[in-house]
C-alpha positions, 0 to 999 in steps of 0.5 A, spaced: 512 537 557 512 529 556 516 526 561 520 519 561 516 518 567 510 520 564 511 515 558 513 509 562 507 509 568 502 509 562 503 506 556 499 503 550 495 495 552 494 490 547 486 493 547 488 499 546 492 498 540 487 493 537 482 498 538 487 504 535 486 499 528 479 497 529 476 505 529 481 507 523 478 501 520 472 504 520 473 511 519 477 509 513 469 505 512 465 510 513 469 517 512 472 520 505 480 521 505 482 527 508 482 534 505 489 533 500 492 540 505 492 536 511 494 529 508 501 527 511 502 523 504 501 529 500 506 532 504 510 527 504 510 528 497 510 535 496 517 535 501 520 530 496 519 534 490 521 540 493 528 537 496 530 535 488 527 541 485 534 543 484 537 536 481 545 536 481 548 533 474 552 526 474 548 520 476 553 520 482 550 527 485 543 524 483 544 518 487 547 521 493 541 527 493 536 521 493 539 518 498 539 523 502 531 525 501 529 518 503 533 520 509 530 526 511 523 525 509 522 518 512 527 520 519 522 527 520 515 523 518 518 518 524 520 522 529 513 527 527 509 520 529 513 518 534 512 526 538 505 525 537 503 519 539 508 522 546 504 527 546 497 523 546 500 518 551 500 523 556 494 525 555 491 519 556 487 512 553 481 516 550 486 521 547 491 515 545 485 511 541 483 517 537 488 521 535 492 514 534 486 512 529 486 518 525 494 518 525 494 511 523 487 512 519 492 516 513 497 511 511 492 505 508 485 506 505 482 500 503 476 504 501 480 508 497 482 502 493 476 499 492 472 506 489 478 507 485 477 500 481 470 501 480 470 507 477 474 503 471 469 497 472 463 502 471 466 505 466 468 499 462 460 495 464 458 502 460 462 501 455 465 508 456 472 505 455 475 512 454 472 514 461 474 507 463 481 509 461 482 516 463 480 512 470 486 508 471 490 515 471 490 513 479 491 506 478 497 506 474 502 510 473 502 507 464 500 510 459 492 508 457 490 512 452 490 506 447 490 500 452 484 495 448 478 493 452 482 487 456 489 491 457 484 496 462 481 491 465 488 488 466 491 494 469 486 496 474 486 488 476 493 488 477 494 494 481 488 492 486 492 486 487 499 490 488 496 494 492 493 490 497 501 490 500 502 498 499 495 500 501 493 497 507 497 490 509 503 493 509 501 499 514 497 494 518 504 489 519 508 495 520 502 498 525 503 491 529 510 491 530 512 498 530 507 502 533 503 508 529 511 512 527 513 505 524 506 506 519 507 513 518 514 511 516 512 505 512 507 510 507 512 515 507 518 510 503 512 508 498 510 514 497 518 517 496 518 510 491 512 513 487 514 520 487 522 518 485 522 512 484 521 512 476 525 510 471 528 514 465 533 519 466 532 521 472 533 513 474 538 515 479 535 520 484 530 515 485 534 509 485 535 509 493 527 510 495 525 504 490 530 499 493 528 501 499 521 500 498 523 493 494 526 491 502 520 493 505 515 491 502 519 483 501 515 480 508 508 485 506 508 482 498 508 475 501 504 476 506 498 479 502 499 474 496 497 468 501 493 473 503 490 473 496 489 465 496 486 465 503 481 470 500 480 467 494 479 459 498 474 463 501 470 466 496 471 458 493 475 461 487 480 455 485 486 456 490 490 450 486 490 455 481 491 461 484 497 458 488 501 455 481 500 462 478 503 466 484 509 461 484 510 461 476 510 468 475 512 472 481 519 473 478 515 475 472 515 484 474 521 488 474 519 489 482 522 484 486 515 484 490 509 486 485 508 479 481 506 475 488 500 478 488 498 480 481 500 472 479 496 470 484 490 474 482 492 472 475 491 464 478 484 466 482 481 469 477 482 466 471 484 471 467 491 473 463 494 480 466 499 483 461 502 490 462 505 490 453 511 490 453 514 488 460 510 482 462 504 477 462 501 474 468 496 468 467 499 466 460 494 462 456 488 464 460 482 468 457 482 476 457 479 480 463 473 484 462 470 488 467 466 483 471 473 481 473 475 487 476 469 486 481 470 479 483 479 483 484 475 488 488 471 483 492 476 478 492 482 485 495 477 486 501 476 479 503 483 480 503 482 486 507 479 482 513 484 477 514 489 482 513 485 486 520 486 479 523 494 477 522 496 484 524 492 483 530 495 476 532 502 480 531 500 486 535 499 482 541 505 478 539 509 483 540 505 485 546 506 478 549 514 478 547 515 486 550 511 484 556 
């Protein structure tokens, strides 16, 4: 049995912290993502739909059930992390290091974003544009079946350029402030806000988990959308115009958050992001191809790296402000 005693003579330094990042950025470099079964998010996801199986009629019952769902979910996956990492600590550094890394591993992938964007952009350099649309199942959560050429190109670009701040930015500045518990936490609201977050006529049950999500991420989307710029003035791409795009159209998307990024890639790339119907980002530049979609997949990687850099000069903040 852990003890406060224990807890207190030993605890996590900055090296060891920054170690925890550096080791699961690399197990996230190098290693597959786990198997579904034994993926935290996939239970997360699962507990959420098993919660709302029985939904209860009004939109006031809705409501009041999504709400608690958010609660449940996020509040055990929480104490989960935080009753491992106890248990890690009393075991020792060696012990923190690997099993903070692989906990920490589950909530960001880098990889995983990039290898999905390039199955669209492959299939879309063949020509295969039913392929190219099938792929963006994982992208998007929009109907493809009929999307044209530049739609499917502009899709995979804007979900690279959402997701630089649910996949891997915003897990690593929660890491940073909070720990391994606050990373767990942070995936398990994004996950709540994908798995209820939907409108339509059950709007109501994942009303909770969507404005949520809206509040968490508000810091994360800003962050990853300088981010972006940053990336992208490495990569000598026209910061002028990325910088204008991303204050022209971030209040462009229904998400408070998304049209940071997404209208800052817009600006980097050259290239017009349309979702029919809802909005269009880039307004008057030329339409996307697959050659875009490598440059978002280059461009969301650099990303990736200042990204490491910036929750690494906010752990040891931290470290420095708690002694």
């Amino acid at each position: 049995m852990i003890s406060c005693g224990m807890l207190s003579d030993w605890g996590p330094s900055l090296g060891l912290d920054a170690a925890v990042v550096a080791l699961a950025v690399i197990l996230d470099r190098f290693l597959p993502e786990p198997p579904a079964r034994l993926h935290p998010v996939v239970g997360m996801g699962w507990a959420a739909a098993l919660l709302v199986s029985r939904r209860p009629q009004g939109p006031a019952g809705a409501f009041v059930l999504g709400g608690v769902v958010v609660a449940v979910v996020v509040g055990f996956s929480v104490a989960l992390a935080w009753l491992a990492m106890a248990a890690l600590a009393g075991l020792g550094p060696v012990a923190h290091l690997l099993g903070g890394a692989v906990l920490l591993r589950t909530t960001f992938t880098v990889r995983g974003l990039a290898g999905a964007a390039g199955r669209t952009r492959g299939a879309l350099a063949g020509d295969r544009l039913d392929d190219a649309r099938a792929s963006l199942e994982s992208l998007v959560s929009r109907d493809a079946s009929t999307l044209a050429r530049p739609l499917v190109a502009a899709a995979a670009i804007e979900s690279v350029a959402e997701n630089t701040t649910d996949s891997y930015v915003g897990p690593w500045l929660a890491f940073a402030l909070l720990g391994v518990p606050g990373a767990v936490g942070y995936r398990a609201v994004n996950t709540l806000d994908s798995v209820l977050g939907f409108r339509g006529p059950n709007e109501h049950l994942g009303k909770a988990a969507a404005r949520l999500d809206d509040i968490v991420n508000l810091i994360p989307a800003r962050l990853s959308a300088l981010l972006l710029l940053a990336g992208g003035a490495t990569m000598r791409l026209p910061l002028s115009r990325g910088w204008r795009g991303m204050l022209r159209d971030r209040r462009l998307t229904a998400s408070p958050n998304a049209g940071w990024t997404m209208g800052a890639a817009a600006g980097l790339l050259g290239a017009e992001l349309e979702k029919p119907g809802h909005y269009i980002l880039g307004r008057g530049l030329r339409q996307p191809d697959a050659a875009d979609i490598g440059l978002a997949i280059r461009l969301a990687e650099r990303t990736a790296a200042l990204g490491v850099l910036v929750s690494l000069g906010v752990l040891a903040a931290r470290h420095a402000i708690t002694g």
